[in-house]
C-alpha positions in Angstrom: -116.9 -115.3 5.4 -113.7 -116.9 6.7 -115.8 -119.9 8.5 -117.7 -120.3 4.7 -114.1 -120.5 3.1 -113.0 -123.2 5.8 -115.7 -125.2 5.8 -115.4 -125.2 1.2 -111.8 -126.1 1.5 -110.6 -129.5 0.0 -107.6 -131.4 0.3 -105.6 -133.9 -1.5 -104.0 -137.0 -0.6 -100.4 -139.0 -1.5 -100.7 -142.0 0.5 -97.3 -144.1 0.9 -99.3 -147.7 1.4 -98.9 -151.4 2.6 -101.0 -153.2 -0.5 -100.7 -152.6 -3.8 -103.3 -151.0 -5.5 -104.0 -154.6 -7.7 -104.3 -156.6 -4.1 -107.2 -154.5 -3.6 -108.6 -155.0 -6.8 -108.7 -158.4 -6.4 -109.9 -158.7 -3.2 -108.1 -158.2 -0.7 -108.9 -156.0 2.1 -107.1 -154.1 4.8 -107.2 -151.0 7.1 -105.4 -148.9 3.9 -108.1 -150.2 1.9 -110.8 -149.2 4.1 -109.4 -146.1 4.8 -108.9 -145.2 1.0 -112.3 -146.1 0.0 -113.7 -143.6 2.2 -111.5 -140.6 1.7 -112.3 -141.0 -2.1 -116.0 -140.8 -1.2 -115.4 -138.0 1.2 -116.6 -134.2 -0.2 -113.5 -133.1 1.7 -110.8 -135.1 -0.8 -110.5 -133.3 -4.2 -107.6 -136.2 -5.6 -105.9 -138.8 -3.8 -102.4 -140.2 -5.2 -101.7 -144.2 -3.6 -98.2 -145.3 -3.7 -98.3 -149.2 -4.2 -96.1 -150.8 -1.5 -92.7 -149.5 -2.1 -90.5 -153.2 -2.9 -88.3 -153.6 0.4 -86.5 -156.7 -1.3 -85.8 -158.3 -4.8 -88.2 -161.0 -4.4 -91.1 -158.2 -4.0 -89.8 -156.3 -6.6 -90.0 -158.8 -9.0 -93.6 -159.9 -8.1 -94.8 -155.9 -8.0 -93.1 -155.3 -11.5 -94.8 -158.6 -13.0 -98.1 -157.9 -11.3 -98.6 -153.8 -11.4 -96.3 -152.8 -14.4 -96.2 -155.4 -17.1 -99.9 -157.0 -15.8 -103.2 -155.4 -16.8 -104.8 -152.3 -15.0 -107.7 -151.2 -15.6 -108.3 -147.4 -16.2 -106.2 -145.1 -18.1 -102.5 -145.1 -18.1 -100.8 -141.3 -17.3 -97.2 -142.8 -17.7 -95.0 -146.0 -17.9 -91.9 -146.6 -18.3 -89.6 -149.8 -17.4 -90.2 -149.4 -13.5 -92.9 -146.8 -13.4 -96.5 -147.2 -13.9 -99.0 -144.3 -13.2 -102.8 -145.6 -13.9 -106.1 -143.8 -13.3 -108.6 -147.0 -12.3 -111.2 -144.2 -10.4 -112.2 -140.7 -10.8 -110.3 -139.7 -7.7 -107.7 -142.1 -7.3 -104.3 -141.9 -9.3 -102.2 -145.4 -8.6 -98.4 -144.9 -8.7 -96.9 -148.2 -8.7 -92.7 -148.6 -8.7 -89.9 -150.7 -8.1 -87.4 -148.1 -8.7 -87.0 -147.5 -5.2 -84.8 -150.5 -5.0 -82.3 -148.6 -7.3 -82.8 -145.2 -5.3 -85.2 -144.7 -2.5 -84.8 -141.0 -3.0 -84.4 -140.3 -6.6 -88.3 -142.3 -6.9 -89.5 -139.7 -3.8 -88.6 -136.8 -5.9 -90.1 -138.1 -8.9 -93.5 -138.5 -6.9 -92.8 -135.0 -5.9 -92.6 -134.0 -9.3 -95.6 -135.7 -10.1 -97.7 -133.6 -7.2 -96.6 -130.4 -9.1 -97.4 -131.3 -12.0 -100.4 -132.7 -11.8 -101.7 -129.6 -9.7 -102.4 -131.1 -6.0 -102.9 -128.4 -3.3 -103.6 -128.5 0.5 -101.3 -132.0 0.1 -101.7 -134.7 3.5 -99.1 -137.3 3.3 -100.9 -139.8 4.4 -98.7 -143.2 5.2 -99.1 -146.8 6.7 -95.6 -147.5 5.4 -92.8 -147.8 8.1 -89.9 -149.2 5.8 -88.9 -146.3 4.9 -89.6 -142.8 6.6 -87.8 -140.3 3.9 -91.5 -139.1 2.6 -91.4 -136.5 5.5 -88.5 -134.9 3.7 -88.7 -135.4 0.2 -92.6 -135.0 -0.7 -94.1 -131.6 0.3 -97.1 -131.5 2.3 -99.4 -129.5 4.4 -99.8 -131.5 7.0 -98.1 -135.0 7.3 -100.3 -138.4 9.1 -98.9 -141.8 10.2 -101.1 -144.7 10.5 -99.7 -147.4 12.8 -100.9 -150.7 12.1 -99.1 -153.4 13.9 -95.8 -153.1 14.8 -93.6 -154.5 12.5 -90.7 -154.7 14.4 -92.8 -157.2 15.7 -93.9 -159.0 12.6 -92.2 -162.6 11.8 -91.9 -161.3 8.1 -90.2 -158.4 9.3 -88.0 -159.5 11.8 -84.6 -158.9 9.9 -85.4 -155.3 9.2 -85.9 -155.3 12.7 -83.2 -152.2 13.3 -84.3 -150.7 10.1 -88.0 -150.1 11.4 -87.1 -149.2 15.0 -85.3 -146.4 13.1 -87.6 -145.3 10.7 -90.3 -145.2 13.6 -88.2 -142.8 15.6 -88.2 -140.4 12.4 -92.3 -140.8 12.0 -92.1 -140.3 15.7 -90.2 -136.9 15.6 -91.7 -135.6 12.0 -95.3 -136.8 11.6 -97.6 -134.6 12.3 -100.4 -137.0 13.7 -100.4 -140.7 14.4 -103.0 -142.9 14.5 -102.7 -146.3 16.6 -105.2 -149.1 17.0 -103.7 -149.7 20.7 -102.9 -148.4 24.0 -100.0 -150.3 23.4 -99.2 -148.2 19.9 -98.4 -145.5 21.8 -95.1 -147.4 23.1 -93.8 -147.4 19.5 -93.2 -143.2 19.8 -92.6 -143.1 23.1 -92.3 -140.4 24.4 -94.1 -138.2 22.1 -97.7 -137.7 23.6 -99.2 -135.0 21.6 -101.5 -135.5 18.4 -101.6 -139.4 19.1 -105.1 -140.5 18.7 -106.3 -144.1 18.9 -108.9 -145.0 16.6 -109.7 -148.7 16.3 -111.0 -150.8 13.1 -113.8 -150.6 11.7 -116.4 -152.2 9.4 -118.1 -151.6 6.2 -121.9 -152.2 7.5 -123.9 -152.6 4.6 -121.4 -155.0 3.1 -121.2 -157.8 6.3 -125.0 -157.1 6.3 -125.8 -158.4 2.7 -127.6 -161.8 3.0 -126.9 -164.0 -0.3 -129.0 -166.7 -0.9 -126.9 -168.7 -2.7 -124.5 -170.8 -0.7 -120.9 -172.4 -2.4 -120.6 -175.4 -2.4 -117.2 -176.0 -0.3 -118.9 -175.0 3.1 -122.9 -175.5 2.5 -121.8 -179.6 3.1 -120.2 -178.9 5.8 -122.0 -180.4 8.3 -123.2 -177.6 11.1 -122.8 -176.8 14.1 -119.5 -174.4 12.3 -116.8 -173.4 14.3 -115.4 -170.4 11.8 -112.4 -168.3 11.7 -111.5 -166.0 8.6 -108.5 -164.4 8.2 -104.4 -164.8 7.6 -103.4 -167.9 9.1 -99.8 -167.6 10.2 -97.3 -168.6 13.6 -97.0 -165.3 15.1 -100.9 -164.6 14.9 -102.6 -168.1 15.4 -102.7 -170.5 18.5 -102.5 -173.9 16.7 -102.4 -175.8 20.0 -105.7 -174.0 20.6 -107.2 -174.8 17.3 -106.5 -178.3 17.9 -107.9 -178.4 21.1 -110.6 -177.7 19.6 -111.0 -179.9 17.1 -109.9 -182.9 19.9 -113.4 -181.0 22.0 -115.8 -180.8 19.1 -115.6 -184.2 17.4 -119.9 -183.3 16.7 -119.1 -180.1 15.0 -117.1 -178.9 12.0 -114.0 -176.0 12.6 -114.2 -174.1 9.4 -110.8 -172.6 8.5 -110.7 -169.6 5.6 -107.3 -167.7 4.5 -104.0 -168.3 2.7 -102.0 -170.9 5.4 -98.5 -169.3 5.7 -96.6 -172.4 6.4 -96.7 -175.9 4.9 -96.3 -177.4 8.3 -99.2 -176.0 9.9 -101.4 -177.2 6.8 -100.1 -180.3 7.4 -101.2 -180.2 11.0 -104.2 -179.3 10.6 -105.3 -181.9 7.7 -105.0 -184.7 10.1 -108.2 -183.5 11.6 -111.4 -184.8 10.2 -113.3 -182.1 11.0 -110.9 -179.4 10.3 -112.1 -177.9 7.1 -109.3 -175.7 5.2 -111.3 -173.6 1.7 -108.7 -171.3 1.9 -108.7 -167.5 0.8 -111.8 -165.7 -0.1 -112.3 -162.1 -1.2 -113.7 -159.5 0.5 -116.6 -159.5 -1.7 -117.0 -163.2 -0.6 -116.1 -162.8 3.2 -119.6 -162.2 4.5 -120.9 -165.2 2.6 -118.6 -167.5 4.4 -119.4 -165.3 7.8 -122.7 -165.7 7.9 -122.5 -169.7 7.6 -120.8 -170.0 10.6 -122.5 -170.7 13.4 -120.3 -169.1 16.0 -116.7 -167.4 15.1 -113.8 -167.6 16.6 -110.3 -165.4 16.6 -107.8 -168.1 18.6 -105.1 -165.4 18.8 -101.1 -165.8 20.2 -100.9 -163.8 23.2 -97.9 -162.1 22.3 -95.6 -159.3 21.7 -97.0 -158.7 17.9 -100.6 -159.2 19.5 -100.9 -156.9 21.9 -100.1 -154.0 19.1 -103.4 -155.4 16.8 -106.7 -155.1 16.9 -108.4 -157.7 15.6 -111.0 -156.5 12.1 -112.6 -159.7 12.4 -114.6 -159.2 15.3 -116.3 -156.5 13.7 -117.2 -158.1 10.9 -118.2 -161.4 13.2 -120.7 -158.8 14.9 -122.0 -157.1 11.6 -123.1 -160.5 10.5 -124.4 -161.0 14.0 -122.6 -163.9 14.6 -121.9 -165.5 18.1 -117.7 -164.0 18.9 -115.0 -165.8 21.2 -111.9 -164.6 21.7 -108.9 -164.7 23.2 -108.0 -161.4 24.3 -106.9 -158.7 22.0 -106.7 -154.5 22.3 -110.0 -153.1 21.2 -112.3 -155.9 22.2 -113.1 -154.4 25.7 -115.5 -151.9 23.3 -117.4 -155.1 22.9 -117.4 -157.0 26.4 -121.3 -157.2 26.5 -121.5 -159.1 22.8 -118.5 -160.7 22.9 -116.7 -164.1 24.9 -113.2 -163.6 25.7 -111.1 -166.3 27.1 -107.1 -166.8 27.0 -107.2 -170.3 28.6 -108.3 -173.1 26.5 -111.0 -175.0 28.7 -112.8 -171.7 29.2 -112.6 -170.9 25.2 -114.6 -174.4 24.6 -116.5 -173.7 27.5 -117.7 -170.0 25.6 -117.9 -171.9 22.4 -120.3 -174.1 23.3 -122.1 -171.5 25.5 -122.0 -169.1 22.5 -124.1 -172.0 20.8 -126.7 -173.1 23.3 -127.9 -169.8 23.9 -127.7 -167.4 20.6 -131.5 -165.8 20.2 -132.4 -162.9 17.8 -132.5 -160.5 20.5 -128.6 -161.3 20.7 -127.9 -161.2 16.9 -130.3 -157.3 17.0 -127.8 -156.2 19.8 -124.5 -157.5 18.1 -125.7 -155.5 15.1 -126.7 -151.9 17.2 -123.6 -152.0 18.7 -121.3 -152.7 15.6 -123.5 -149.7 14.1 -121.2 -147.3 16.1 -117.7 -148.4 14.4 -118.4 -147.8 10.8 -115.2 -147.2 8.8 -117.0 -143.6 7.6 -117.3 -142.9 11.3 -113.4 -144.2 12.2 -112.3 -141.7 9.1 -114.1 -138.3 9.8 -113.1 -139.1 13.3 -109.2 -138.9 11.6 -110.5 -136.0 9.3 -111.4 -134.1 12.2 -108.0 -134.6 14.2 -106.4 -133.7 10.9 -108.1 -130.4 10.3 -107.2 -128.8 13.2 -103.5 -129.0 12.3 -104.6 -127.5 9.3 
């Protein structure tokens, strides 16, 4: 009777998160996103309560309150006030979107708390990718409390002067979090040197998404002319080798390097236009991302080798593989799961060297086994594999 009353329990969830709900909405995509979209399909969640990313500065304050409290939302509205909007856009998922932590951090804690017991959630996980602030340990109550480290931030160039801020607020998810998840070995150093209930789950990939084949090409990269050299994804200093994009380009004058995602810095754009066959089409949606994947003819991630790297694992390999696209890459935690599908190379004669391998000898038998072996690190498998590590806390 007991082992029939466990296995009907449900939980709910108040996740403190790194997007706002909105981002998501519009097409953005992220671990948090990945991660939500399965707990709300999951038998085991009853309601789930996201906190949009908590403002850390004016500037993000203003854009959240323009963007999630005076913009549109679809669903219906619980409550709104001048800094507060609480919206229902899904059956399970409540949206609480504030800037009034910029006033007082723990005054808007308690008023989530509030919120919880109102609203009637039970069996609570605090569930958080947020490291700016680590108060929600105290101030929200819970059952059973999980951290989610993705990246270091201390690490992050858009981070850097909250530097001392984070290495603090990591020490208190180190000593009050119940679990933590990392995508690393090198994760663990963060909470250091804790070593119990630290589990390290990797990405993952939504299958039947990177699988869909749309016969309908856009326009910006169907002229392209092919061979494609592709890369998808943030393009920024601390995560992308330039020099070896370029020495790429200088190596490939017969092929096209395909470029897609927001370009952080005006400089680097500017770089990277005085290549002829350098094509920037900038971001793309999720929804759009396996469209543009399955044009190229071989992708590449041309990571840094470096301090904020080596805490990463890379999402775009998976979804490079679940399109059964040719991979090189430098190296990166979590691609050694995939040394029999994938190229790695850190030095940059050896990457063009796999490039152009990659491309001389792709066959369907390769694209099959790229696919089988991506099959095993679904995002549904990466979250019961957390659900599991959470229940027996519980």
């Amino acid at each position: 009777m007991r082992k029939t009353q466990k296995q009907e329990q449900k939980f709910d969830i108040v996740m403190f998160s790194m997007s706002s709900y909105s981002e998501w909405d519009s097409g953005t995509s992220n671990r948090n996103f990945q991660v939500l979209k399965q707990l709300k399909n999951n038998p085991k969640i009853d309601k789930i309560l996201t906190v949009d990313y908590l403002p850390h500065t004016i500037k993000r304050a203003i854009k959240n309150y323009k963007v999630n409290i005076l913009g549109n939302t679809k669903g219906n509205i619980i409550k709104k006030s001048r800094l507060t909007k609480i919206y229902q856009p899904e059956e399970k998922i409540t949206v609480y979107s504030t800037i009034s932590n910029i006033f007082s951090t723990k005054k808007t804690l308690q008023n989530i708390n509030k919120f919880l017991k109102k609203h009637g959630y039970k069996n609570v996980i605090l569930w958080s990718y947020y490291p700016l602030n680590a108060d929600y340990f105290d101030e929200v109550e819970h059952s059973v409390s999980v951290f989610d480290t993705v990246d270091n931030w201390c690490e992050h160039s858009s981070y850097l002067k909250f530097k001392k801020k984070l290495e603090k607020n990591y020490k208190t998810i180190k000593e009050k979090a119940n679990i933590i998840f990392v995508l690393s070995k090198s994760g663990e150093e963060i909470f250091t040197p804790r070593k119990d209930n630290i589990y390290h789950i990797t990405q993952g990939v939504d299958l039947a998404h990177y699988m869909m084949k749309n016969k309908l090409i856009n326009n910006d990269i169907a002229k392209i002319h092919r061979p494609i050299i592709g890369y998808i994804g943030i393009i920024q200093e601390n995560r992308i080798n330039f020099d070896l994009i370029e020495y790429i380009a200088k190596k490939n004058l017969d092929k096209s390097i395909v470029l897609i995602g927001p370009i952080w810095n005006k400089d680097h754009e500017k770089l990277l236009k005085n290549y002829s066959n350098i094509y920037l089409l900038g971001k793309k949606t999720y929804g759009e991302a396996p469209d543009y994947i399955n044009q190229f003819d071989v992708g590449i991630i041309p990571h840094m080798l470096n301090d904020f790297i080596k805490y990463t694992c890379p999402m775009k390999v998976y979804e490079y593989l679940a399109c059964g696209i040719p991979v090189v890459t430098t190296d990166a935690p979590g691609i050694e799961q995939f040394k029999d599908v994938v190229s790695v190379a850190n030095d940059f004669e050896k990457f063009n060297i796999a490039i152009q391998e990659e491309l001389n000898n792709d066959s369907q038998e390769k694209i099959d086994n790229r696919i089988k072996i991506i099959k095993d690190h679904t995002w549904e498998k990466k979250v019961d594999q957390m659900l599991n590590h959470i229940q027996t806390l519980i």
